[in-house]
VEXDREN-2710 file (C-alpha; in Angstrom, 1 decimal):
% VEXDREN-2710
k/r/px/py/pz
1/UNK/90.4/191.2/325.7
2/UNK/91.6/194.7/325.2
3/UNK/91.4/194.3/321.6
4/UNK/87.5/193.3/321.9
5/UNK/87.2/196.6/324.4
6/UNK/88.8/198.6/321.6
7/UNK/86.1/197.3/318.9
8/UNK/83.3/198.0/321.1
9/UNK/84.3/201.5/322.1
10/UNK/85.4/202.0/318.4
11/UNK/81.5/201.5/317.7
12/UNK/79.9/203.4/320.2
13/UNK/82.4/206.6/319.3
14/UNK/81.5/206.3/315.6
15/UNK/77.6/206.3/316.8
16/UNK/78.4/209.6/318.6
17/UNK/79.9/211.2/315.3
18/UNK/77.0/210.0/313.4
19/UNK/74.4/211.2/315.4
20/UNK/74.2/214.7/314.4
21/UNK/71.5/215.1/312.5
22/UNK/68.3/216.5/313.4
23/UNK/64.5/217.4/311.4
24/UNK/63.1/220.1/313.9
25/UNK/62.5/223.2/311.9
26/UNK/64.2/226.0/312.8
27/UNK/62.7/227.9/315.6
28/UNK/61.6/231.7/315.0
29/UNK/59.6/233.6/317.3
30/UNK/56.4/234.1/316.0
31/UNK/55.9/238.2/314.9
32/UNK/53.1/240.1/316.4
33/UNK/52.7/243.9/315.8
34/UNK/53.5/245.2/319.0
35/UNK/53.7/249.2/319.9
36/UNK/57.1/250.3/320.8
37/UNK/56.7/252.0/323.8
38/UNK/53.0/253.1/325.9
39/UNK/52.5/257.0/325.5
40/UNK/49.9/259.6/327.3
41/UNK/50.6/258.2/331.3
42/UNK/51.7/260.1/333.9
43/UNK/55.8/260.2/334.4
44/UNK/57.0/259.0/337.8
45/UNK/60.2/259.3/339.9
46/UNK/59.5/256.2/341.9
47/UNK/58.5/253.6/339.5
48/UNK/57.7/250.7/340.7
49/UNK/60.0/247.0/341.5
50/UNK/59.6/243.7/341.5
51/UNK/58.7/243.8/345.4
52/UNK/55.3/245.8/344.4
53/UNK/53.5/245.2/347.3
54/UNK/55.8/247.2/349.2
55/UNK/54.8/250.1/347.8
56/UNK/51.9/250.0/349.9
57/UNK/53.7/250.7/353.0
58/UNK/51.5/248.2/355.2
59/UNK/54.2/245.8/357.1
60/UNK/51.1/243.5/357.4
61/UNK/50.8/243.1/354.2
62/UNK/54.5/242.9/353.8
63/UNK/54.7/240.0/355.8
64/UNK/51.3/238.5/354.5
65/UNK/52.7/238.8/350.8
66/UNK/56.0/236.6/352.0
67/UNK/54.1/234.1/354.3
68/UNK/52.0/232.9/351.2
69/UNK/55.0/232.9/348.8
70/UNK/56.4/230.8/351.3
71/UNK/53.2/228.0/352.2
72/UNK/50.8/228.5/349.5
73/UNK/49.7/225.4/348.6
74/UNK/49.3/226.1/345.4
75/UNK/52.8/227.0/345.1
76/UNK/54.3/224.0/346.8
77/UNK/52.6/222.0/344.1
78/UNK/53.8/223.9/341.5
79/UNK/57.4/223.5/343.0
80/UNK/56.6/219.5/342.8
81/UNK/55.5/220.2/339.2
82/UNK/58.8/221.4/338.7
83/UNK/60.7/218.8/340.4
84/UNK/58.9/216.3/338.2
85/UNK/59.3/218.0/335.1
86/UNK/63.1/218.0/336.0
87/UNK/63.0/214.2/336.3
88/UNK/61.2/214.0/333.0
89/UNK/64.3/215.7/331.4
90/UNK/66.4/213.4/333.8
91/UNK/64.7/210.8/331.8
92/UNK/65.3/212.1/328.6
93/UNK/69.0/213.2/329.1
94/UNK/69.8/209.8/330.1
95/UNK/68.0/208.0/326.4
96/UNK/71.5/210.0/324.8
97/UNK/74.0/207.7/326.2
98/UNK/74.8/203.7/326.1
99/UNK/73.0/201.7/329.1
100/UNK/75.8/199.7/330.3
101/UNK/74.6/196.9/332.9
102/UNK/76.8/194.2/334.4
103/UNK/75.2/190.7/335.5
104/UNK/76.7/188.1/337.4
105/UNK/75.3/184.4/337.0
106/UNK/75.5/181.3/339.4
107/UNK/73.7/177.9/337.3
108/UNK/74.0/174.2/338.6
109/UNK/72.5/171.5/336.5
110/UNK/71.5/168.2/336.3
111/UNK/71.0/166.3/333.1
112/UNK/68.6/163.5/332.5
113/UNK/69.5/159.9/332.2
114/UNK/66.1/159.0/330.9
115/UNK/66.1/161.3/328.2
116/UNK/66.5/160.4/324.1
117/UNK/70.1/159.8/323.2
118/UNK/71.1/160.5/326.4
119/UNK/74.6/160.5/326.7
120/UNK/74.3/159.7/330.6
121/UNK/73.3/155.9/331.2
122/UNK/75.1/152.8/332.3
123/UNK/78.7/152.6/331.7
124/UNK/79.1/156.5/330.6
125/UNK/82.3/158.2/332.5
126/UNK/80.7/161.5/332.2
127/UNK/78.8/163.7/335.2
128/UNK/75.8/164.3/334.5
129/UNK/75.7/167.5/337.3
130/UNK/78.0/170.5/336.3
131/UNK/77.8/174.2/337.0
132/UNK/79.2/177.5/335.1
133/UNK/80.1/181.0/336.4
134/UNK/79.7/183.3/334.7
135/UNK/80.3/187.5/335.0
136/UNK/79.4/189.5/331.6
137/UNK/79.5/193.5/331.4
138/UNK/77.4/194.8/328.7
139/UNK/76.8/197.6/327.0
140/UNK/74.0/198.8/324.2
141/UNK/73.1/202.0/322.7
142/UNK/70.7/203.2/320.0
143/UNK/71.9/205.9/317.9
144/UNK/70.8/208.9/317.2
145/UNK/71.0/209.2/313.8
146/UNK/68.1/211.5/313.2
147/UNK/67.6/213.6/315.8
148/UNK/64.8/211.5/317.8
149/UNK/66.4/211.4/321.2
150/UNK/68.1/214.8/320.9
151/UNK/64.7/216.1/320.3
152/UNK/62.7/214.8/322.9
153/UNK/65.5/215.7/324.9
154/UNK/64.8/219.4/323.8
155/UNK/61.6/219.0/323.7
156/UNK/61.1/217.7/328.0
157/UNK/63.6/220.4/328.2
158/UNK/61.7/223.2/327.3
159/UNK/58.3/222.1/329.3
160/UNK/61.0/221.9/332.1
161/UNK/61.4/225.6/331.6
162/UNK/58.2/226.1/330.6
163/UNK/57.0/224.8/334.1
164/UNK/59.6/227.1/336.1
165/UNK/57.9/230.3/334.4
166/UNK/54.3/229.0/335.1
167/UNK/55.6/229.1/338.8
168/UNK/56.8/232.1/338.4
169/UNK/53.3/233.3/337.0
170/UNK/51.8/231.4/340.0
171/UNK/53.6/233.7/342.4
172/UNK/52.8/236.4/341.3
173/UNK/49.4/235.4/340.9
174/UNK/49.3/234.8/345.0
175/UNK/50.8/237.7/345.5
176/UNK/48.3/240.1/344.0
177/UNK/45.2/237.7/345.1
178/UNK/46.8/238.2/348.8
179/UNK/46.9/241.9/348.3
180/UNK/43.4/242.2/346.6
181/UNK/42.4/239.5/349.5
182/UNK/43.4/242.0/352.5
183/UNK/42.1/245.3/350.6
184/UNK/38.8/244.0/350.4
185/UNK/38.8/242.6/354.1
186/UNK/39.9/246.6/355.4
187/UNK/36.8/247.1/352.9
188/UNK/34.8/245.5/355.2
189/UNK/36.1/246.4/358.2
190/UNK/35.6/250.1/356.8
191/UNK/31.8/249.1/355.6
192/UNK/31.4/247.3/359.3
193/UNK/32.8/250.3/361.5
194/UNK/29.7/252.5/358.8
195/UNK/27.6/250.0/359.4
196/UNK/27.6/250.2/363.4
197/UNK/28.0/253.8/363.9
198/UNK/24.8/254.6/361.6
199/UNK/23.0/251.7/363.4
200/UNK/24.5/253.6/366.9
201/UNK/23.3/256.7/365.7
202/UNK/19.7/255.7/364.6
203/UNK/19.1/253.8/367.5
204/UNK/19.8/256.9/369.2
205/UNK/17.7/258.8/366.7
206/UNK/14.7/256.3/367.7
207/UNK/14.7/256.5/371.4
208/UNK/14.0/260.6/370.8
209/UNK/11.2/260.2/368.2
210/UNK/9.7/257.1/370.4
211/UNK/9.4/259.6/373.4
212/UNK/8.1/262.4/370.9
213/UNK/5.7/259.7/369.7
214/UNK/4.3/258.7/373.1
215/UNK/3.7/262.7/373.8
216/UNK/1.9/262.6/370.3
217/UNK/4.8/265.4/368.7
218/UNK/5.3/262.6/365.5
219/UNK/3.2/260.6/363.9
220/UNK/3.1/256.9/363.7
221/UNK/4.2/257.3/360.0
222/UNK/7.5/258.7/360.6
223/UNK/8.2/256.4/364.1
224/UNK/7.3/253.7/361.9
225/UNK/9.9/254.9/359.1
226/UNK/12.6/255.4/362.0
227/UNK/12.6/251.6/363.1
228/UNK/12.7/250.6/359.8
229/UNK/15.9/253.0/359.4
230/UNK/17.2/251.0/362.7
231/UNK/17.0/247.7/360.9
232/UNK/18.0/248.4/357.9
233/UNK/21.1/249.3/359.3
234/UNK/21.5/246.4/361.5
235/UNK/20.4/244.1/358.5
236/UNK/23.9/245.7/357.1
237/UNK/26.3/244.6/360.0
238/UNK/25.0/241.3/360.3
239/UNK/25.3/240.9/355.9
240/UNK/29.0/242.7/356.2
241/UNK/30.1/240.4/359.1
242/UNK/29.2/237.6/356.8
243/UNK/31.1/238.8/353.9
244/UNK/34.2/239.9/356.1
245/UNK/34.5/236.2/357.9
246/UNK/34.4/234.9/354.5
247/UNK/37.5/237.4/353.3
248/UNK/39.2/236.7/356.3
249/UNK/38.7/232.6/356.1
250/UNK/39.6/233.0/352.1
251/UNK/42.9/235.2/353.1
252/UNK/43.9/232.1/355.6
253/UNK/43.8/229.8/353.2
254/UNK/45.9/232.0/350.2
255/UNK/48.8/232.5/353.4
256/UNK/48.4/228.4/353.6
257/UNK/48.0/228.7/357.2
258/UNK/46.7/225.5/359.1
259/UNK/43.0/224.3/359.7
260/UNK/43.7/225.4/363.6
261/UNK/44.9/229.5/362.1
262/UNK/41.9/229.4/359.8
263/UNK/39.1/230.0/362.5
264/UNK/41.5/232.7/364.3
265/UNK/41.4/236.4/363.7
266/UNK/43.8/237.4/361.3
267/UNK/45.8/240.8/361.8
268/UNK/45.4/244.0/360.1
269/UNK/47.6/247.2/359.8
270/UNK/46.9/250.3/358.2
271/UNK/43.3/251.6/357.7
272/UNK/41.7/251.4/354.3
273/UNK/41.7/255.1/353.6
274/UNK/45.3/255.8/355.2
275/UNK/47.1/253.1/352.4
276/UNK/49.3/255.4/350.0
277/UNK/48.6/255.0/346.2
278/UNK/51.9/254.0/344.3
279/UNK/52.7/255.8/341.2
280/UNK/51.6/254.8/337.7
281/UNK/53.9/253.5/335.0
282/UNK/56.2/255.7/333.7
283/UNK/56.0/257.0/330.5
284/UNK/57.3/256.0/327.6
285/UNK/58.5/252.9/328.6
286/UNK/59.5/250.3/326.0
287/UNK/56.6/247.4/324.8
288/UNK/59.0/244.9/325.5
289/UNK/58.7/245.0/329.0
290/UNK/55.4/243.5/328.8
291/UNK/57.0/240.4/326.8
292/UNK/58.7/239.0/329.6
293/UNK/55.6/237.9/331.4
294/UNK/56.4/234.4/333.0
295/UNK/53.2/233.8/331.5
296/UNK/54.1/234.9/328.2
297/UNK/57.6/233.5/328.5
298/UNK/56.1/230.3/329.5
299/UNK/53.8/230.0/326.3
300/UNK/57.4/230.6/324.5
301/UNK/58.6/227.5/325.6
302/UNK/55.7/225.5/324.8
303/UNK/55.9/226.5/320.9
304/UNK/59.6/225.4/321.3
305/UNK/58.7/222.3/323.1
306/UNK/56.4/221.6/320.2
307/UNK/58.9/222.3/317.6
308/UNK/61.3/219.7/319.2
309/UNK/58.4/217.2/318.8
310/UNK/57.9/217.9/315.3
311/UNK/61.8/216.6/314.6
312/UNK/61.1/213.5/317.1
313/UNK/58.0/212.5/314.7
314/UNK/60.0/213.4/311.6
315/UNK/62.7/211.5/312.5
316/UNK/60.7/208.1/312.8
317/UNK/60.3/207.9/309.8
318/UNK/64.4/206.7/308.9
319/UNK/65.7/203.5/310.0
320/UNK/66.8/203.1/313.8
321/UNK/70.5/201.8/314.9
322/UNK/71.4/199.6/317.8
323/UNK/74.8/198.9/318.8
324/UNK/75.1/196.2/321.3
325/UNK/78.3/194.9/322.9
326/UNK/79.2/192.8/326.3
327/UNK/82.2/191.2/327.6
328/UNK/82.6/188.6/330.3
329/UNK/83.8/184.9/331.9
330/UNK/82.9/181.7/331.8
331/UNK/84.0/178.6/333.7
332/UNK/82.9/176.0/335.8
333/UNK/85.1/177.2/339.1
334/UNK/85.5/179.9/340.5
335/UNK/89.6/179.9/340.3
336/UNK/89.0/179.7/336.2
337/UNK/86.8/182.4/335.8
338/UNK/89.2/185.3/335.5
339/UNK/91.7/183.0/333.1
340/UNK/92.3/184.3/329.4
341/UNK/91.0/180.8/328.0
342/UNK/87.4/181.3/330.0
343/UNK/86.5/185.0/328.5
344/UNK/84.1/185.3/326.4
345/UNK/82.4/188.8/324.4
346/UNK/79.9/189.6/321.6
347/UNK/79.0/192.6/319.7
348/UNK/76.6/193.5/316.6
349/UNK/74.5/195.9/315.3
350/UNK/70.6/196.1/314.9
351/UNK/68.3/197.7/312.1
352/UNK/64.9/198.3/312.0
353/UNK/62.5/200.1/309.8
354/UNK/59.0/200.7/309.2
355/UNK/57.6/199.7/306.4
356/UNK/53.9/199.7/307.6
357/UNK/51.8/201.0/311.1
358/UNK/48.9/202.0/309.4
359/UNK/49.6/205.7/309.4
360/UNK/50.7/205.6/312.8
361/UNK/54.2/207.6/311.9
362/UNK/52.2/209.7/309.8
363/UNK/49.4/210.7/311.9
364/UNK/52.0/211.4/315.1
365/UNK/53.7/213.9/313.0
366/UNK/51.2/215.4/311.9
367/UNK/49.8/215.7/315.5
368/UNK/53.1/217.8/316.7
369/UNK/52.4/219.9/313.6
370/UNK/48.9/220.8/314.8
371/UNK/50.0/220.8/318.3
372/UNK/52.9/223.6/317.4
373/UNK/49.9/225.6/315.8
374/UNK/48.5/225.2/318.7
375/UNK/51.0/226.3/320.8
376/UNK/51.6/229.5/318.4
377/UNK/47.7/230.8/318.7
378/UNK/48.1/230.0/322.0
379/UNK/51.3/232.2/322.6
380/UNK/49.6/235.2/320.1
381/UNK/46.8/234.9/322.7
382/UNK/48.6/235.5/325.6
383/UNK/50.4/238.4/324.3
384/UNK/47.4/239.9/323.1
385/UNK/45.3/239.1/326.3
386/UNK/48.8/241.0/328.3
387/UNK/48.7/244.0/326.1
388/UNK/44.8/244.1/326.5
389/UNK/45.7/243.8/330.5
390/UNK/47.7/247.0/330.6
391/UNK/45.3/249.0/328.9
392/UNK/42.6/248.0/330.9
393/UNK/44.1/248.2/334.4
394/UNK/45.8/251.5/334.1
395/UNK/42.7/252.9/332.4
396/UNK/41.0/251.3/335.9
397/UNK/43.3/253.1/337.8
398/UNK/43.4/256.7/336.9
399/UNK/39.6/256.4/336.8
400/UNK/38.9/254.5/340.0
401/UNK/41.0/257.6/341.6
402/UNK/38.8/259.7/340.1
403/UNK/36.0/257.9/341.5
404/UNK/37.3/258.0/344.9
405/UNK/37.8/261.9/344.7
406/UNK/34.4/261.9/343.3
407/UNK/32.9/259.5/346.3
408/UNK/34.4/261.6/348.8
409/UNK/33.4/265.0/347.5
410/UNK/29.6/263.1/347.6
411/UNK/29.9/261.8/350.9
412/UNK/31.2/265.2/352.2
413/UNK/28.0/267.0/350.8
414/UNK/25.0/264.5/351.6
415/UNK/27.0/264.5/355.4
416/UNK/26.1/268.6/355.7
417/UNK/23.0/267.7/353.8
418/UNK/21.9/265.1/356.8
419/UNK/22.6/267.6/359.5
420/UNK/21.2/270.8/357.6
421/UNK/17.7/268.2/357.4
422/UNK/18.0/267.0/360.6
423/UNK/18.2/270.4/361.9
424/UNK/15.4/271.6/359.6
425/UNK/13.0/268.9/360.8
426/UNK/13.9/269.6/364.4
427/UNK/12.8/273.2/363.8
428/UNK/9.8/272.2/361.9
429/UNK/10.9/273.5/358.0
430/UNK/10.7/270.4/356.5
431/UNK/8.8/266.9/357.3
432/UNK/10.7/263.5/358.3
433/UNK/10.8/261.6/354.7
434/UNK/13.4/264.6/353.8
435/UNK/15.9/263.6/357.2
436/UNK/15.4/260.0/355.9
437/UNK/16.1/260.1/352.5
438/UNK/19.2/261.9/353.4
439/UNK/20.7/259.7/355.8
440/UNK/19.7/256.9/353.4
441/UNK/21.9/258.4/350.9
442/UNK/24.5/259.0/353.2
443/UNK/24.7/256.0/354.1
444/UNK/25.0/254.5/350.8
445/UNK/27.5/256.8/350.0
446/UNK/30.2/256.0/352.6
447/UNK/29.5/252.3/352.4
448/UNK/30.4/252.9/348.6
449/UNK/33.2/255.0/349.3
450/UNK/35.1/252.2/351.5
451/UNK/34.2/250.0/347.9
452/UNK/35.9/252.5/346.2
453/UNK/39.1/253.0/347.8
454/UNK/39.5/249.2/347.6
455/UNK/38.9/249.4/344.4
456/UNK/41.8/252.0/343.5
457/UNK/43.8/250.0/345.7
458/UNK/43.2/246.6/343.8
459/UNK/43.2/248.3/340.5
460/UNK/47.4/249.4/341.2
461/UNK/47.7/245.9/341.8
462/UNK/46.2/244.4/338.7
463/UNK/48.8/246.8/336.9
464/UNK/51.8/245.5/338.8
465/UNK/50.2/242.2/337.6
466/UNK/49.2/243.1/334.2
467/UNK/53.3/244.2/333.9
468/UNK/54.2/240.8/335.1
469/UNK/55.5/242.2/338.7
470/UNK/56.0/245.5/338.0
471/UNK/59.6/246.9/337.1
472/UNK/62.9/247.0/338.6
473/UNK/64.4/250.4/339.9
474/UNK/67.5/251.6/339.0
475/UNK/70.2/250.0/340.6
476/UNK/68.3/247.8/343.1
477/UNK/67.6/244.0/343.5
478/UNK/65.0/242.2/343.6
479/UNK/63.9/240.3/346.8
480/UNK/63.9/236.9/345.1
481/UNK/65.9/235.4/342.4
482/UNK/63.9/236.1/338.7
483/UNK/64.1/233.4/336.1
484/UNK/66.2/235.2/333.6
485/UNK/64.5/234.0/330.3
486/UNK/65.9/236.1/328.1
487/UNK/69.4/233.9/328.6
488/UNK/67.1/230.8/328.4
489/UNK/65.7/232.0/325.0
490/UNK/68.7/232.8/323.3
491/UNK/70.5/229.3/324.3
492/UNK/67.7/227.8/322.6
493/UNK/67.8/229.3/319.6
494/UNK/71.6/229.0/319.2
495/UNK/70.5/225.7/319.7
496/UNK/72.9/225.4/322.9
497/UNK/71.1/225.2/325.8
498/UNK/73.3/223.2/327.8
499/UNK/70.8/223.2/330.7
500/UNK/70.5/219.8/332.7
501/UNK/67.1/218.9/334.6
502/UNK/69.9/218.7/337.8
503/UNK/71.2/222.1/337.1
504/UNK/67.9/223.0/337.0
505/UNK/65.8/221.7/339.8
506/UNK/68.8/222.9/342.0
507/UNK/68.0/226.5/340.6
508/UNK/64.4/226.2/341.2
509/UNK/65.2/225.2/344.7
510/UNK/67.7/227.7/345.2
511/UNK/64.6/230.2/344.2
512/UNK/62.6/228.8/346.6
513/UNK/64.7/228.9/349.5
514/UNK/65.7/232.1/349.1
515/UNK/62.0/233.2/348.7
516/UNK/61.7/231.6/352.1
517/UNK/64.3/233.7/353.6
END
């Protein structure tokens, strides 16, 4: 019996040396003409982390930022995403090594004495009812000769990964549509508080010129202008209470608070205008910052993933090799079954080859080819959409500054030029249309001013996004663990990743609960 566990372990170690080849070209990253470093910003002393929200100074949104990183739905789907995509590699991981299986079997039978030529009728001396036992352990493995398993090994491997840094794009994703989210409700709030102190103020405006009107000092023209003032103002409140119910409802929902917290108020902290602007990005810092996007990182993976199916296709073209062995006992007792006499064992090998699918091996091949294309454009894409990001959003924000000092310098001027025409009308220099067209513009003006200063506000925040999260200050750490990719990368092209979907699902869920905390 040992000699027959020898021979079968004897083939299974040879299958191990043999399988080492493998037809996935070689990956390279594809090239892109990338600048080396952004010139013309403004330097900075206090550059920015991967905690950017913090920079805001707002403990509300502080605690908002964490609450949906936390119970975002989103997110908790994309953390089952992961988990499956972990169990995929599980999958794969375990198509590398023999399936050993053990059976035990209990059989009674009863021949026929009616049967032809049976053996069994009058005057035979043997039973016609016997029973075996029988206990087998076997074993079976096909090799990997060509690379096919290794590959799609790799190849769930990488979408494993892949996944992780789509959740990591997700997050920060949620985090800057929670900031954006609670800058445009202070919006609001700013536009609403507007809203009801020009509607105070004209109502008080309308109870003078009615009296005037009754003693006949105005005309019906400008009484009739003055409650239209009235309602256009109150018009406003009731449009900007819509619109702020809906940011608060829609900010709920991104913190993943219950149907119940939905209809409740949900807090604020600092006012619009008293939330600090955080710097710009520094400059000269290096183009490859941008590169680790999760969501550039991510599309990384993918041509990888795709380049591991390439050798899987490849490799189905060669012959496949099963190696099969079991070993076992057979008797008809019980006390028998472990005697030398009742053993019994097999082993063998299978080939098979394919001579003709109608293409089928063909056409999957090319598919991975046309799917790696794929995967490249879609990768060249990304970077270029990233780069285009930056450009955009820190263009948006130096000018959006500018159009707050801008807004304010207006709203300061048409303010003094309201009270210089209300105090011109009142002493009979100038007629009523003047007064209105003033406040009207006034009006305007500081409704688009609280639009403005969410707009610089939002506009730091789709840098920090553009960037990928922002980045990390000297000497500090960030919050929550970070994916590190680069590590990841590397491993793959050395072709020694060495990453397990265990290992990884436990680091994934070692992210998340220290996210949580």
């Amino acid at each position: 019996m040992f000699l027959v566990f020898q021979r079968l372990f004897v083939c299974l170690g040879l299958g191990f040396l043999l399988a080492a080849c493998s037809f996935a070209p070689k990956y390279e990253q594809p090239k892109m003409d990338i600048p080396e470093a952004w010139t013309k910003l403004t330097p900075s002393t206090q550059p920015l982390n991967t905690d950017w929200w913090t920079r805001f100074n707002d403990p509300v949104l502080n605690a908002m930022v964490e609450e949906a990183l936390k119970n975002n739905q989103d997110l908790a789907a994309g953390m089952a995403g992961i988990r499956s995509a972990a169990a995929q590699a599980g999958v794969g991981s375990s198509a590398l090594w023999p399936s050993v299986g053990a059976t035990a079997d209990l059989t009674a039978t009863g021949a026929s004495e009616k049967s032809a030529n049976s053996s069994f009728g009058p005057g035979s001396t043997a039973s016609r009812w016997y029973t075996n036992y029988q206990g087998q352990l076997a074993a079976s493995w096909e090799v990997d000769f060509w690379g096919a398993t290794r590959n799609n090994y790799t190849r769930l491997t990488n979408i494993l990964l892949q996944t992780v840094l789509q959740h990591e794009a997700l997050r920060l994703s949620i985090a800057g549509q929670v900031a954006q989210s609670y800058f445009a409700m202070l919006s609001y709030d700013m536009q609403l508080d507007t809203a009801k102190r020009t509607l105070r103020s004209r109502e008080d405006a309308l109870r003078i010129y009615t009296s005037r009107y009754r003693l006949g000092e105005l005309t019906e023209l400008d009484w009739q202008r003055a409650r239209a003032e009235v309602e256009t103002a109150r018009a406003t409140v009731h449009s900007t209470n819509i619109a702020l119910d809906e940011a608060e409802a829609s900010l709920a929902v991104l913190l993943g608070r219950s149907p119940k917290e939905i209809w409740q108020k949900v807090e604020r902290g600092s006012r619009l205008d008293k939330l600090p602007t955080p710097p710009v990005l520094p400059e000269g810092l290096p183009s490859e910052l941008l590169l680790r996007r999760p969501d550039i990182r991510a599309a990384e993976f993918g041509i990888m993933a795709a380049n591991a199916q390439i050798g899987e296709a490849r490799a189905r073209f060669f012959p496949s090799v099963s190696l099969t062995g079991a070993i076992g006992t057979l008797a008809a007792a019980v006390s028998n079954l472990f005697s030398g006499p009742a053993a019994i064992w097999s082993y063998g090998a299978a080939i098979s080859l394919p001579i003709f699918n109608g293409g089928q091996t063909w056409y999957n091949m090319k598919n991975a080819e046309a799917l790696k294309e794929e995967a490249i454009a879609t990768y060249k894409q990304t970077v270029m959409e990233a780069f285009k990001d930056v450009r955009v959003t820190l263009t948006a924000q130096t000018e959006r500054a500018n159009i707050v000092k801008a807004t304010q310098a207006q709203v300061d001027s048409l303010r003094r030029a309201a009270n210089i025409a209300r105090l011109q009308y009142d002493n009979g220099y100038t007629d009523y249309l003047t007064v209105l067209d003033a406040e009207r513009e006034l009006f305007a003006a500081e409704l688009s001013l609280a639009t403005a200063l969410q707009n610089r506000l939002s506009s730091v925040v789709s840098v920090c996004m553009a960037l990928g999260g922002g980045w990390q200050d000297p000497g500090e750490k960030p919050s929550f663990p970070i994916i590190n990719t680069d590590r990841l990368v590397e491993a793959q092209r050395k072709g020694t990743v060495g990453i397990r979907a265990e290992q990884a699902a436990e680091r994934a869920a070692a992210a998340e609960e220290a996210k949580a905390q």
